[in-house]
Structures are given as C-alpha cells and as structure tokens.
C-alpha positions in Angstrom: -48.5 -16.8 45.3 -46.9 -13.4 46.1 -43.9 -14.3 44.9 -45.5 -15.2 41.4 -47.6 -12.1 41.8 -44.8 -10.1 42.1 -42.6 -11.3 39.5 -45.3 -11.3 36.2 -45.6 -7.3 37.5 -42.6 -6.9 37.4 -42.6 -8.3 33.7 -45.4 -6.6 32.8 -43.7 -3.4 33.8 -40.5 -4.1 31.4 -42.2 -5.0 29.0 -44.3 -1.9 28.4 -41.2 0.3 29.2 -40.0 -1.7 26.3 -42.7 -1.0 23.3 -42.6 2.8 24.9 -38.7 3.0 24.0 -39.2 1.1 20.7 -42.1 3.8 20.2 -40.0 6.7 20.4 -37.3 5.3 18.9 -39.1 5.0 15.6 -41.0 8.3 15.5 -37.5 10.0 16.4 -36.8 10.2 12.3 -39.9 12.4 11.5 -40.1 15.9 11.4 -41.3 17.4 15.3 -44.4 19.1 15.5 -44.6 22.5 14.3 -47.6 23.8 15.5 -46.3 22.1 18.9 -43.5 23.8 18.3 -45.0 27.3 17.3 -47.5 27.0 20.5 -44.1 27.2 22.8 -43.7 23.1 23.4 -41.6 20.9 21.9 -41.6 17.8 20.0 -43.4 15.4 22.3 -44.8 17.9 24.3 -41.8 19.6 26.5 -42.3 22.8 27.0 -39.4 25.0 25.5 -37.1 27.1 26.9 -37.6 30.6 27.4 -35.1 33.3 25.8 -32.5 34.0 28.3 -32.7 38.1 29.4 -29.1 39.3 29.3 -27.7 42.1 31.1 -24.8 44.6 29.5 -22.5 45.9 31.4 -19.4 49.0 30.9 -16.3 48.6 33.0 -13.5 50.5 31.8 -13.2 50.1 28.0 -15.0 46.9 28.3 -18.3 46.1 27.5 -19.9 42.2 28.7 -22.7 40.8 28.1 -24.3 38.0 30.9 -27.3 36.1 31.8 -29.7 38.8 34.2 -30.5 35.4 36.0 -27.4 34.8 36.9 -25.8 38.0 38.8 -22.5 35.5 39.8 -20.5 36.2 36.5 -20.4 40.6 37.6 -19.6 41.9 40.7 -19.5 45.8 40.5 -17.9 45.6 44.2 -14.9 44.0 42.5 -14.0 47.0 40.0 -11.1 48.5 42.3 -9.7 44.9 42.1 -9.5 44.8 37.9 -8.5 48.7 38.1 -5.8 48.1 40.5 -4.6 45.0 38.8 -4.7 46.5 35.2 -2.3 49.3 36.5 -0.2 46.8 38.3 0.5 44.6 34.8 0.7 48.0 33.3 3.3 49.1 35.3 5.0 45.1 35.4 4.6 45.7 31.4 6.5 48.9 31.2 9.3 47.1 33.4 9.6 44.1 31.1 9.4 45.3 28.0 12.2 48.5 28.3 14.9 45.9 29.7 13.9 45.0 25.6 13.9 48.4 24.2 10.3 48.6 23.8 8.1 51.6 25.6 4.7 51.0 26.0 1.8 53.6 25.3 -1.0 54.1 28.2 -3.8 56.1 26.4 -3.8 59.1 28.9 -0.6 59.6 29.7 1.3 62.3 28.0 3.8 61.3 25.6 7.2 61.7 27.5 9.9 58.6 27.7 10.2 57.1 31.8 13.5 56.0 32.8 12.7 52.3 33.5 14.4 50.8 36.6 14.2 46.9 36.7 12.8 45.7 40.2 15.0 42.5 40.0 18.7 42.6 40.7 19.9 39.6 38.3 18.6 41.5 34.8 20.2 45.0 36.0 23.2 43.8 33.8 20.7 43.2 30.7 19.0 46.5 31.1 22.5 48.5 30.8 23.5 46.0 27.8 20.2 47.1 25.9 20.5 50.5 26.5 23.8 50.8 25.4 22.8 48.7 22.4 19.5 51.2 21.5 22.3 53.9 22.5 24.9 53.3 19.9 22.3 52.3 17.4 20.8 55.7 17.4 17.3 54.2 16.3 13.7 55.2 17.7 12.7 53.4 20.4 10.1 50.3 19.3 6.7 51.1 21.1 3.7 49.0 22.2 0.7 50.6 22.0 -3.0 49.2 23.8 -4.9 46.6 21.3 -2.1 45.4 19.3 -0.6 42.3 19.4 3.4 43.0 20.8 5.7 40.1 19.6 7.6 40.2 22.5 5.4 41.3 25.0 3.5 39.6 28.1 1.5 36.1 27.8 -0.8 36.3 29.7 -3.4 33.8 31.6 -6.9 34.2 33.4 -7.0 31.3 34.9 -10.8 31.3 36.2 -12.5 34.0 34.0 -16.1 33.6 34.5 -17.3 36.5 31.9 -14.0 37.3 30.9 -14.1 40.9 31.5 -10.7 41.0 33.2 -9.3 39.4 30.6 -11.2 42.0 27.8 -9.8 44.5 30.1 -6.7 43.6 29.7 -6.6 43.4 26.2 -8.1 47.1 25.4 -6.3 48.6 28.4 -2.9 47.3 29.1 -0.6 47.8 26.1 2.3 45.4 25.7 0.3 42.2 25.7 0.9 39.0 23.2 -1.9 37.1 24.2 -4.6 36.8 26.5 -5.8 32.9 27.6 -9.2 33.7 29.3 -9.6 30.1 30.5 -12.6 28.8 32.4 -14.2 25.2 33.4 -17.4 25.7 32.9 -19.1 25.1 29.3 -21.6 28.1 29.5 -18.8 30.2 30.8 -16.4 29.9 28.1 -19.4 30.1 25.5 -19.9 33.3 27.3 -16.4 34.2 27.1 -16.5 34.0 23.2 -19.6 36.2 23.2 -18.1 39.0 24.7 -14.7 38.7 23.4 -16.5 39.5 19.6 -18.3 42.1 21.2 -14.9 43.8 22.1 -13.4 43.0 19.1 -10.6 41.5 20.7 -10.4 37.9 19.4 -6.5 38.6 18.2 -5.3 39.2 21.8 -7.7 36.7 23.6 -8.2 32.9 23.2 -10.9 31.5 25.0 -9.8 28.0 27.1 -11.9 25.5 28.5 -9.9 23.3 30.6 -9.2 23.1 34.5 -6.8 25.8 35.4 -4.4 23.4 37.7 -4.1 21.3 34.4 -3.9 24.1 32.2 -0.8 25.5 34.7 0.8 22.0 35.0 1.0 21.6 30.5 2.8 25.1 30.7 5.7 24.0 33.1 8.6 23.9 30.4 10.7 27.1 30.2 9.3 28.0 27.1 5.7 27.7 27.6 5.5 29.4 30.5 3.1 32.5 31.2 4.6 36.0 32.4 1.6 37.0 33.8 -0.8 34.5 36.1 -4.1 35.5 37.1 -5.8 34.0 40.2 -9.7 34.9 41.4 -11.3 32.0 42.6 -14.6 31.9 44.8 -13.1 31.2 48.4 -9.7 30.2 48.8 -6.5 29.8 46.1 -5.3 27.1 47.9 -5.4 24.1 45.1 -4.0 26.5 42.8 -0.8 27.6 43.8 0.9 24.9 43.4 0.5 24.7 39.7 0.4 28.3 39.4 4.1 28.8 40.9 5.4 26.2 38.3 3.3 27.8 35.2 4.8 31.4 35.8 8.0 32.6 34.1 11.2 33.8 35.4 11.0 37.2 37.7 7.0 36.7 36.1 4.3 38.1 38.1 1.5 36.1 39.8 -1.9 37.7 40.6 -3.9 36.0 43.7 -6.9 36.9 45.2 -8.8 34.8 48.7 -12.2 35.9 49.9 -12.2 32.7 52.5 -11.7 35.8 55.0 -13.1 33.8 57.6 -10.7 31.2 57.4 -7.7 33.7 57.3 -8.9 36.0 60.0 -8.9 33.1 62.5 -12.3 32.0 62.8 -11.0 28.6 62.1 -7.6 28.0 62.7 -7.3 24.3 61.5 -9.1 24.9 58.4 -6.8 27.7 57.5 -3.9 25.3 58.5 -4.7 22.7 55.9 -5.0 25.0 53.4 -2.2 27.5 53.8 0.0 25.5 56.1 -0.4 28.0 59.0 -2.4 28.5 62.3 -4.5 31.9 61.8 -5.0 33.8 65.4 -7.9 35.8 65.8 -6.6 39.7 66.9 -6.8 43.1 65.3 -4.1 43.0 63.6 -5.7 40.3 61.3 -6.0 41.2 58.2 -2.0 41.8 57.6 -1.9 38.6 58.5 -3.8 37.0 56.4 -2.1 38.9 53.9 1.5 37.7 55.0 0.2 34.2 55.9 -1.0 34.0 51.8 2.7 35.3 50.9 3.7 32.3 53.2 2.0 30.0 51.6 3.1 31.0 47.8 6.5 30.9 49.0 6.3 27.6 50.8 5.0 26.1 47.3 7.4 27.7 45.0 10.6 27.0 47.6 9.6 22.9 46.5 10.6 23.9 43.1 13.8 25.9 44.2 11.9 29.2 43.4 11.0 32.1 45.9 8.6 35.1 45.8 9.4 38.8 46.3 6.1 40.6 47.2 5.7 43.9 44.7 1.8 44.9 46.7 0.1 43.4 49.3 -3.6 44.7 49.9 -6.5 44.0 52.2 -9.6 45.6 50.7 -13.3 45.0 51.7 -13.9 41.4 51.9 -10.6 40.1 50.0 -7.0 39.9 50.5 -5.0 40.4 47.2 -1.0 39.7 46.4 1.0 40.5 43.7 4.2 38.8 43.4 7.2 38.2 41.7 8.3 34.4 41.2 12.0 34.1 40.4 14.6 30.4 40.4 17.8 30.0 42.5 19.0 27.6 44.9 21.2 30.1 47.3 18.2 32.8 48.0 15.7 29.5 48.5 17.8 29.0 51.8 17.0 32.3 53.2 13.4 31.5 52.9 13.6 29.7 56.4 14.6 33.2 58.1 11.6 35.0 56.1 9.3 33.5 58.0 7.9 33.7 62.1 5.7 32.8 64.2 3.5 34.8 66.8 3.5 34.4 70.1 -0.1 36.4 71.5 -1.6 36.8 74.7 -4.8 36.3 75.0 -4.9 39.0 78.0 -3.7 42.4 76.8 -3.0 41.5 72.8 0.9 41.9 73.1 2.6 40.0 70.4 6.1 39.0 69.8 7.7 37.1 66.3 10.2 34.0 66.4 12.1 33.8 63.3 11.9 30.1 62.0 15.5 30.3 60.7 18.5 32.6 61.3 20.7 34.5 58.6 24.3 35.7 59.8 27.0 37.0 57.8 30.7 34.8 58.4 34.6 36.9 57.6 34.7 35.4 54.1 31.4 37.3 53.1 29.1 34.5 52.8 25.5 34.1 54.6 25.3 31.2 57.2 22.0 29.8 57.9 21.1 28.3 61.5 18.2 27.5 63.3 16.6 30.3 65.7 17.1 30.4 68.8 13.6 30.8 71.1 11.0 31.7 72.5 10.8 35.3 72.8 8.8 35.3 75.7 7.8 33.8 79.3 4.8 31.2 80.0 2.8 33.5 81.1 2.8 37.8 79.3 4.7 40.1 81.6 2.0 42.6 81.1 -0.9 40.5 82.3 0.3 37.3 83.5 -2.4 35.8 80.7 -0.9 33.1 79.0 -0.1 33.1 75.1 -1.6 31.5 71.6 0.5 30.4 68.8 0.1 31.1 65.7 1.7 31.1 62.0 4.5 30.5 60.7 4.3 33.9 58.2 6.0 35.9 56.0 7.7 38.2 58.4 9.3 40.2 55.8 8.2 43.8 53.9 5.0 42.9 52.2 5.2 45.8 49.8 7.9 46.6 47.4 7.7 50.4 47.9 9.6 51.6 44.5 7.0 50.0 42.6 4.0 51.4 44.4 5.4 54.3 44.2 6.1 53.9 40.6 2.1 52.5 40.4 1.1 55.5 42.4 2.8 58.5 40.0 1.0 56.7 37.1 -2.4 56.2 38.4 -2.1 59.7 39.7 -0.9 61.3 36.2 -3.8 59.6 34.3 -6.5 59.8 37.3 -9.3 59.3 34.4 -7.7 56.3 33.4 -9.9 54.3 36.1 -13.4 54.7 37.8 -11.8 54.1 41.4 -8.5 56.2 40.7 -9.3 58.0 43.4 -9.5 55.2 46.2 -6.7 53.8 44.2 -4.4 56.8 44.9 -5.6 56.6 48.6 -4.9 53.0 49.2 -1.1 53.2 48.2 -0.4 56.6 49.5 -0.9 55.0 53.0 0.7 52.2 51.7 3.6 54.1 51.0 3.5 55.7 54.6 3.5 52.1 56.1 6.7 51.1 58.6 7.8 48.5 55.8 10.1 47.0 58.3 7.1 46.2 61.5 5.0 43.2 60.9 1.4 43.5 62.5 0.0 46.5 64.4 -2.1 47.3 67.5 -5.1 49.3 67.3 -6.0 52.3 69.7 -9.9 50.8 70.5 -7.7 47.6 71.8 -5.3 49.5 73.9 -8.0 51.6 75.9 -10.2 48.9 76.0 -7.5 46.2 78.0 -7.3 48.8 80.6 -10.7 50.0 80.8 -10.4 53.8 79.6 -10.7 56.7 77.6 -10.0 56.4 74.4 -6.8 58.9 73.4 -7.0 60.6 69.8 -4.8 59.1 67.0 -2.5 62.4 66.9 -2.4 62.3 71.1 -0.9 58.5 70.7 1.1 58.9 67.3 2.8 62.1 69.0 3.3 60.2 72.2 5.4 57.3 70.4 7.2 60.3 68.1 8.3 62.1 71.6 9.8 58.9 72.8 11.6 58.4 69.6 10.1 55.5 68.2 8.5 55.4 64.7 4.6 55.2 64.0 2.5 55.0 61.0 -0.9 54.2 59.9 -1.7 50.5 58.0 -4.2 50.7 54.9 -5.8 47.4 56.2 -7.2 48.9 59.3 -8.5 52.0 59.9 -7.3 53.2 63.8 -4.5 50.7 63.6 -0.9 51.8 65.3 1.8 50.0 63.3 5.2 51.1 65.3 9.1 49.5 66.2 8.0 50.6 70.1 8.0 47.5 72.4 4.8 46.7 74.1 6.8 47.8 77.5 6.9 51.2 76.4 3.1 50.8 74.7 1.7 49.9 77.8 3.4 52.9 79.7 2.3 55.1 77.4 -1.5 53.9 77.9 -0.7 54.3 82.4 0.4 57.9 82.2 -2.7 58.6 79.7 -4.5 56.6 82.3 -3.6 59.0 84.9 -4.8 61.9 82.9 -8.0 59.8 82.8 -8.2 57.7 86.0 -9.8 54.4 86.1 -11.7 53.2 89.1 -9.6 50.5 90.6 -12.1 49.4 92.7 -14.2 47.6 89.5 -11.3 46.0 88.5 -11.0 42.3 89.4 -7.5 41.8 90.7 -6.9 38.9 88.4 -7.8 41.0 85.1 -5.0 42.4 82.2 -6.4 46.0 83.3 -5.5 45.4 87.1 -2.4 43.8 86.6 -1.3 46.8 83.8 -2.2 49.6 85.4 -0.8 48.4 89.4 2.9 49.2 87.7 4.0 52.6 87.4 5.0 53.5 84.3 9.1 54.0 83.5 8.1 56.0 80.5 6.7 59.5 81.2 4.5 60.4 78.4 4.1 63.4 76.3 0.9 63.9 74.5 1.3 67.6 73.0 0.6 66.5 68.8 3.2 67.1 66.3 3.3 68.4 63.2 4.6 65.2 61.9 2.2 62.9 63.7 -0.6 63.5 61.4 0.7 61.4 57.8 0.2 63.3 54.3 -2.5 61.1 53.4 -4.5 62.3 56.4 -4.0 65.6 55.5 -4.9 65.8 52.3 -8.4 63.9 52.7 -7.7 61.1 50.4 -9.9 58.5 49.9 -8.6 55.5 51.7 -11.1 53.0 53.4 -13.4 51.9 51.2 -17.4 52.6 52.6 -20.2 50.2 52.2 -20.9 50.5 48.3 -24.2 49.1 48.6 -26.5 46.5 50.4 -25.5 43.1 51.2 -22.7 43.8 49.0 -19.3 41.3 49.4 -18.7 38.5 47.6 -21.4 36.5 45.4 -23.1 33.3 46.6 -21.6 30.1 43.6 -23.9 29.6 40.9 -27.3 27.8 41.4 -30.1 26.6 38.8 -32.4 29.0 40.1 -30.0 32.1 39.0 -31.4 35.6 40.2 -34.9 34.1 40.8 -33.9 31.9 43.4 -31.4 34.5 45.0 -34.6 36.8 45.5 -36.5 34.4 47.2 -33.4 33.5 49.0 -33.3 38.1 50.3 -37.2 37.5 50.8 -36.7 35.0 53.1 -33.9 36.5 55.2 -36.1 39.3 54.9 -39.0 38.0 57.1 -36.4 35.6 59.4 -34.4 38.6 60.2 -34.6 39.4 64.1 -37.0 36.3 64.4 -35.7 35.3 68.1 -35.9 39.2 69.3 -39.2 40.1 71.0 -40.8 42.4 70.0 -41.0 45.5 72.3 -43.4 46.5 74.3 -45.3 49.5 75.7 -45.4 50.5 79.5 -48.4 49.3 79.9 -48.1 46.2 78.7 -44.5 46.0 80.9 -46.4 47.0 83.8 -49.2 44.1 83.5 -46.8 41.7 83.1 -44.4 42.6 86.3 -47.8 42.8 88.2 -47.8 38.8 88.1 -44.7 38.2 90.0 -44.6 38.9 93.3 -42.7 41.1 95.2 -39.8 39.2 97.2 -39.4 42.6 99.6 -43.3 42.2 100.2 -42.9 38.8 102.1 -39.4 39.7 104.2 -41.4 43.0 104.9 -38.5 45.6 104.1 -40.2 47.2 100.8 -41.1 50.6 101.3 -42.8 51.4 98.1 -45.8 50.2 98.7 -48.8 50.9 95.9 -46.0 52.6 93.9 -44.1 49.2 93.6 -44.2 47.3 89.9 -44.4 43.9 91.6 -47.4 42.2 93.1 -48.3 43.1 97.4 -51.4 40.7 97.2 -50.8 37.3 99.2 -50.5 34.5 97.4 -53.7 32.4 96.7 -53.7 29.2 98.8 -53.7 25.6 96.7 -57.2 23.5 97.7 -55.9 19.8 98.4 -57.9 17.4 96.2 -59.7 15.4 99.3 -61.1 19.2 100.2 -62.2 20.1 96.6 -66.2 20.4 96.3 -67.5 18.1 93.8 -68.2 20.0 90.3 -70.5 19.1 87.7 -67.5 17.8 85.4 -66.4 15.2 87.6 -69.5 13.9 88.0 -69.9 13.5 84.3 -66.9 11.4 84.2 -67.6 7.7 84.0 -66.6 5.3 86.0 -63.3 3.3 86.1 -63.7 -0.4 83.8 -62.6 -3.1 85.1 -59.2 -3.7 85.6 -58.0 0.1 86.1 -55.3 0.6 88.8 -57.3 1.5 92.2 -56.1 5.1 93.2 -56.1 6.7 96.7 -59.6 6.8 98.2 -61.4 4.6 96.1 -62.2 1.0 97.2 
C-alpha cells in the first residue's frame, strides 16, 4: 500500500507540473501586464529590477563610469600603479618609435627633440641606420601625438580590464599608440568597457574584447600578431598567465605584471608560493625584494621554454603589490646564461645572515667565448658562524640587477619635467630617486630594527650605521621597498662587528642572555673590525635630503586590495565592515577598574599566608582568611529540600547508607 501510495503522488505531482508549463507556455505570446508592469512587477508577477546607481569617477584624463554597488571595478589606492605605468609605456614609446623616426608628443612637456638611446643592444645598429636615413633625407621628423591613431606605433593589450580605465588612460595619455585591446571575461565587464570607452570618445584607439586572456595571448603567438605592450593586473597572483603572456609579447616588447598574493610571496606559505612561481619564499625582512626577484624568476623561467629571456627595465614593491616591468627578447646563446642569473638563499634562522649560491656558473675561455658550468656550493657551514643556528633554504631567484637604471633615470627626468602630468608625481619622483640610489649590484638587505634586535640593544641611527659601513670602505644605500633597510656589499662578518663595538658603546647585560641564544653567541667574540660612528656627509642619500616623498602612508581605512565580486555588491560589503565592526577585539576582556581588580584577587588566597612568610598583612591583595572546611555528607543536617525528595522506585541502584 505505500508503495502504490507513493507512486500515484508522485504522478499526480507531474502531472500538474505539466498543465502549469503547458499554461505558461501558451500565455507566453500575449502582451505582459502593463499595469503590472507600471506598478514595478513584471509579467507574472516578478518584481523588476531596480535602476542600477552608478558612480563617476576622474583619473587622469579619464573619466569611468561603474555600478556604486559594486566598489571592485575602482580602486583609488591603485592610481600610483596606472600613473607609474602610463609613464613607463610612455617612456617604452618614445624608445620604440625614434629607432623609426617618429617623436612622440607628451602634452606638458615642452617642445624640444630628446636624443633617444635604445635600451637593447641588437637594434643599436637600426637606430644609427635610421638616423642616418632621416639625416640625409633632410625631412621633419614624423611625430605621434596623444589620441591619434600612430600606424606604426604600440599594440597594445589589457588583458584583465575590469572598467577599462587603464586602458582609456592609455589611449588619452600615452601618445604613440595603434590600438588598445581592453579585454575582459566577464559579460557585464566588457559591456561596461564599451560604456566608458564612448564616454571618452576613444572607440578608434580601443576595442573592447571578451575572451579569456590566456586564450586571447595564446591566438596572438605568430610573429606578426604579437602585442608590444602586455598588460597584467589580476586579483591575487599572475601565475596562470605568464605563460601565455611571454609567448603573446613581441620582440624586445614590454610586459606589465602586477601580484597582490603578498602573502604568498612574503613567505607565509612557502609551498603555495612554490607551485605557483616555482620557488620556496623565506619569511625575513628583506622580503619584499624578494618577492620582487622571485616574480622576475618566474617570468624568466617561462619565457627560457620558448628560448626567450627577460631583462628587467623597474622593479617596484609598493603598498600591498609587487609590480615588474620587463623586456622579453628571443635568442638561444643569452638563454644559457639564464642558469647563472639565478640563486638560492641560504638564511639562518638565528641572527638573519644570508648568503646566495648561483644555480649555474659563467666563465670566459682564451678564444672569447662564455663557458657555462654548474656552481660549485654551499656557501656556508651546517650550522651560521655567527650563531651556531642552523639555516633555511629558500628560492631559486633572480639574483641579478632588478632595475635597468638608464631608463629610470630616463622615467625620472620626464615625470620630473612635467610633474602635473600625474596626481602622484610626487611619490612617483620619490620612489625612483631611491631607486636610482639603490646598490644595483647587492641582492636583499638587512634592516637596522633586525640588527639591534639579534643582540638585544640600542638601536643605532641610520647615519651612525651608514657612516660606519662608509668608514670601513664598503658601500651602503637605502632600498625603496623598505623603509630602515641597509642594502650593502659588506659581509655579515664585518656587520656583526660593527653591531659589538656599537654594543660596547651601549652595553648589554650578559647575564640575561641565555648562553645558547644568537645574542650570546655574537656578542662573546670580540670584534676584528673597530668601528667608527662619526656621520658623513655622504651617508645621508640625496633623496633624504631633499624630503621627497617616498613611502607611501596609509591613504585611507582598510584600504589594500578589493575583496572579488559578490551578488551583494556594496550592500553586502557594508554589512560585511558592520560585522567586523562589532567582532573586532571580541576575545579581549574588557578592562577593569581597581575596585573591581581588587574584589576579584580577594578570592584567591594568599600562598605566603599559609607558609607564614608574608609580611603585608591587611595591606596584601590576596585573601588571609582560613579556608572554610568541606562538611562530609554523613555529617550534613537534614534540610527541608531533601526531605521533599521522593523516595527511590523500585529497582534504583542502592547507594551507601541506605538498606
């Protein structure tokens, strides 16, 4: 019977969603309801959507419009990014196009020819040829001005563009541009790219793409499709589009990345940042260069598959992003060298001394050709000879300079020249001046807070320390991706001496120090090195001196990088600050008056009190008053409750005293 039960309601139940579907399908022909309609529901009933409130936002000469429920599309924290990379293509254009013949017009910039000095050593030939050709021809030079379409200028592609306000940028700031691909997965994206690209009037320079970058990159592998410029800002890491990306770009072409998985990259999680860079991450002060050279690794690990290789132009580690800018060029011979570009790191996990291995080594033979071995290693003992801690592996990464200094320079003089050109010019011209003051030659750094810290003291001034390592005769500088950081070519020998004769100016007590400890260890050698601490002149670097602007300070609240798109939009992300709001400091108690501190130690009592040996008597916090003594159960008086109780049924397990 339930079996038969069962199956007629189960017919019953198709059969009415049946005639309901046969019901709709033949009122779908006639008109909808229009005073449904006009009363805000739709057809059958459904309520209809509300307008979407938009938000307009300037950036440069840009102007974007996007949903105000969806915040992820604009992040104002990310302007020094698009500034920064707008004068980095400009800069790339100027290069490209007078090895052509053609100078390019920055609105701004007053109107005087630059000498243009290729970056890359195989067109050198093709720069003299044209501009003996343009020479002899005696003709005005062909100019490229912002906003017009430049036959033989950049192509250029966006490959995640969200809004498309980097691409828009481009196109109304960066002259010397043949097309734009703003390109983007998402449907209400790219609809949103359109929008904004008629708002700019820019639909001759920018085509709108929907497609999936990596496939996008992978149809534009031939020669002749390739793009010159490559644009990479993904939410998180890069990682699954490098590959593609390293194919897709031309010859001597630049390539654009940017990561925000910082996390991942500053060593949080080593394994993770393995599989997707192919290199172990360590977690040290010095870690934000290398995240930056572990990135460059990883580009030119994925382009050496394709017998390409990548010379770094700028390398920069800004708020909560690392950004590269790269050049990708093709031959077989300089791919072998990529072996002794790169090292690994050898840390201890005592006193922070670090040491590189080269993965591969470059020596030159009598006929003038490069011979390529393996390396010969390690560079250190088990255990540090600081410390005696032992050491953590990590990499491999590019060991090599991370910056190409002629053309931050030559990105430096322009941005400085046209300084209303872009709303961070200021931080911009900060950034690369102590870029240009960096050791190009000295991968990682130390940082003074870690020096004084292994050893327990004072911490010395930056001039005291910088002068210190100038009196020996080693070289110092500063390092744009940390603010107190010590990048020198002095061993971590002469380091540590340093930090035991400023210890004796400052003395440690050696009796706090466990005998096993970095500190203990350190400071029980004297030092060979005799210190001299009086400053320099030189020891404070030009950008120091002349108060530039270069470490960025926190813009706004809970500013970094925007949470991925959700249905809710911006409502959902408010109740998302709301709740954070009210969980915030949840597991802290909260504090408490004297009073109430007092009461509460009155309850525990006072351990001195029973061995007799506390002298403070009435004035102590804990309790003098002897502890009450337990009544047994066989001497507790009857009380009215347990005589109220009823007695045990039968069958109830017989306890001790009753029959």
């Amino acid at each position: 019977m339930q079996g038969s039960s069962l199956w007629l309601s189960l017919t019953f139940r198709s059969a009415r969603v049946l005639s309901r579907a046969r019901f709709f399908e033949w009122q779908s022909p006639g008109l909808p309801n229009t005073a449904a309609m006009e009363n805000g529901t739709g057809p059958y009933g459904e309520e209809r959507p509300r307008e979407v409130q938009e938000t307009t936002v300037t950036e440069g000469a840009a102007k974007i419009a996007f949903p105000s429920a969806n915040e992820v599309f604009y992040n104002p924290v990310q302007e020094f990014n698009r500034d920064l990379t707008c004068a980095v293509i400009t800069e790339f254009a100027r290069i490209q196009l007078g090895a052509k013949g053609i100078q390019i017009k920055v609105p701004g910039e007053k109107d005087t020819q630059k000498v243009v000095v290729d970056l890359s050593e195989q067109e050198e030939e093709k720069v003299e040829l044209k501009e003996s050709e343009n020479l002899a021809s005696g003709d005005q030079p062909r100019t490229a001005a912002v906003g017009e379409i430049c036959e033989e200028g950049l192509h250029v592609l966006e490959g995640l563009a969200a809004s498309g306000l980097r691409s828009i940028r481009f196109a109304l700031e960066v002259p010397g541009l043949r097309s734009v691909v703003a390109n983007d997965a998402s449907t209400r994206a790219v609809d949103l790219i359109r929008r904004n690209v008629q708002l700019n009037d820019v639909a001759h320079l920018v085509q709108p793409s929907q497609a999936d970058a990596r496939m996008l990159m992978y149809q534009h592998q031939r020669v002749s499709e390739r793009f010159d410029v490559i644009d990479l800002d993904p939410y998180g890491s890069p990682a699954t589009f490098l590959d593609a990306a390293v194919q897709a770009v031309s010859e001597g072409g630049l390539l654009c990345v940017t990561c925000t998985d910082m996390a991942v990259l500053a060593g949080n999680s080593g394994e993770t940042c393995y599989s997707k860079y192919g290199a172990m991450a360590l977690k040290s002060r010095a870690c934000h260069e290398m995240a930056l050279r572990i990135v460059l690794h990883s580009l030119d690990l994925r382009a050496n598959c394709y017998q390409r290789f990548v010379v770094p132009l700028l390398s920069i580690s800004a708020d909560f992003y690392v950004r590269v800018f790269v050049r990708v060029f093709t031959g077989q011979a300089k791919v072998k060298a990529s072996a002794s570009k790169q090292a690994l790191v050898f840390q201890c996990v005592g006193c922070g001394a670090f040491h590189l291995q080269r993965l591969g080594k470059a020596s030159g033979v009598p006929s003038g050709r490069v011979k390529f071995s393996a390396a010969c290693g390690p560079p250190v003992t088990p255990e540090c000879e600081h410390c005696g801690q032992r050491h953590q592996l990590g990499g491999p990464m590019w060991a090599e300079p991370i910056h190409d200094l002629d053309f931050v320079g030559r990105v430096l003089e322009a941005v400085s020249a046209n300084p209303g050109r872009f709303h961070t010019s200021e931080r911009i011209r900060g950034v690369l001046s102590v870029i240009t003051e960096e050791l190009p030659d000295v991968p990682l750094y130390y940082t003074l807070d870690q020096l004084s810290s292994t050893i327990h003291c004072n911490t010395p001034s930056l001039l005291q320390l910088r002068s210190a390592l100038l009196h020996a005769d080693f070289r110092v500088s500063l390092s744009h991706a940390c603010k107190n950081a010590v990048k020198t070519d002095a061993p971590a020998s002469a380091l540590w001496d340093i930090m035991r004769c400023w210890e004796k100016e400052c003395p440690v007590k050696r009796e706090r120090l466990s005998e096993t400890s970095p500190a203990f260890r350190i400071l029980s050698v004297e030092p060979r090195l005799q210190a001299n601490f009086t400053i320099r002149e030189d020891a404070n670097p030009s950008s120091r001196q002349r108060g530039l602007k270069r470490f960025q300070a926190n813009p706004e609240a809970n500013w970094g990088p925007r949470p991925r798109a959700r249905p809710g939009g911006k409502a959902a992300d408010e109740a998302m600050e709301e709740r954070r709001r009210l969980l915030q400091n949840k597991r802290k108690e909260p504090p408490e008056d004297v009073a109430q501190r007092a009461a509460r130690l009155k309850t525990f009592p006072c351990k001195r009190f029973k061995e007799g040996t506390c002298q403070r008597g009435d004035q102590c916090c804990y309790s003098h008053s002897p502890p009450t003594p337990r009544v047994s159960a066989d001497a507790a008086p009857d009380c009215p409750e347990s005589s109220n109780q009823s007695p045990p049924g039968p069958g109830a397990a017989a306890g001790p005293g009753i029959d």
